[in-house]
C-alpha positions as CSV (number, residue, x, y, z in Angstrom):
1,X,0.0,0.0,0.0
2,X,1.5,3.4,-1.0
3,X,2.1,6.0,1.8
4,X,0.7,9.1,1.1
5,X,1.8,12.2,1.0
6,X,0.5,16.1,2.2
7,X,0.2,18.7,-0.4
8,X,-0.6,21.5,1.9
9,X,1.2,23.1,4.9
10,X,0.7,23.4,8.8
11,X,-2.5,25.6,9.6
12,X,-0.7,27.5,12.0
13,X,3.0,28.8,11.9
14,X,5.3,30.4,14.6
15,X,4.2,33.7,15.8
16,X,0.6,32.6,15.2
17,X,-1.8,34.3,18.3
18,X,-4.1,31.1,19.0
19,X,-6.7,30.3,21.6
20,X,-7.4,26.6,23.0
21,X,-10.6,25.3,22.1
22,X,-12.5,22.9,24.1
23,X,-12.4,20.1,21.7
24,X,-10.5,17.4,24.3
25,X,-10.1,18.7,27.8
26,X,-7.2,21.1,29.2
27,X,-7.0,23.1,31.5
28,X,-6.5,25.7,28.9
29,X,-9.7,25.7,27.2
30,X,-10.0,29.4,26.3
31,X,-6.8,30.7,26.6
32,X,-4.7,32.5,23.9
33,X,-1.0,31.7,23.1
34,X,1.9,31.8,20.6
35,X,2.5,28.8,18.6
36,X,6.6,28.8,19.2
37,X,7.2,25.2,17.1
38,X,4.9,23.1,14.6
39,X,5.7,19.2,14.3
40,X,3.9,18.3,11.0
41,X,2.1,15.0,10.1
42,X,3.3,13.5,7.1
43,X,-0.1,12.3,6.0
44,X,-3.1,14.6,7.7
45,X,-3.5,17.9,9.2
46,X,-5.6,17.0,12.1
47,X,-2.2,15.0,13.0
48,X,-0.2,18.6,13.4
49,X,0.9,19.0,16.6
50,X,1.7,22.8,17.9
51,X,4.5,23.6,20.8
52,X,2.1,27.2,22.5
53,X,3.4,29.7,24.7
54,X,1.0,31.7,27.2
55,X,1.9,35.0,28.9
56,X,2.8,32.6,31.9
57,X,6.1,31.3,29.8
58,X,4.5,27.7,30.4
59,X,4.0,25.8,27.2
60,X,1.8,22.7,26.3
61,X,1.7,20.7,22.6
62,X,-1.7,20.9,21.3
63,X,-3.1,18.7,18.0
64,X,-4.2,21.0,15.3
65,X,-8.2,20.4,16.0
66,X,-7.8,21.9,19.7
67,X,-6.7,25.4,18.4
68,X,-8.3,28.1,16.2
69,X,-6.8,31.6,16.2
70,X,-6.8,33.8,18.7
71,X,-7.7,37.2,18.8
72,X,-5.5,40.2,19.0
């Protein structure tokens, strides 16, 4: 069976402003961040995984369908 490849990019790149959705539970639903690293899934976007920043300086990895972007 042939591997398949991605055509597109990551949804989100570094510098992104992004807020935690409440797609799988955190205790960061809600709160808006930097993406500061991207780890992309060879085969699927929903695969992405995205390295966030808050104003705290804590960061947590995130899969692309817990994040939209935040607001300004």
């Amino acid at each position: 069976m042939p591997v398949l490849k991605r055509s597109d990019g990551t949804r989100f790149s570094a510098g992104d402003k992004i807020c935690v959705l409440p797609t799988i539970a955190t205790r960061f639903i809600g709160k808006v961040g930097t993406v500061v690293g991207v780890q992309m899934n060879r085969r699927t976007r929903t695969l992405d995984k995205y390295l966030v920043m808050f104003d705290t300086s804590e960061q947590h990895m995130f899969w692309d369908i817990q994040l939209t972007l935040g607001v300004d």
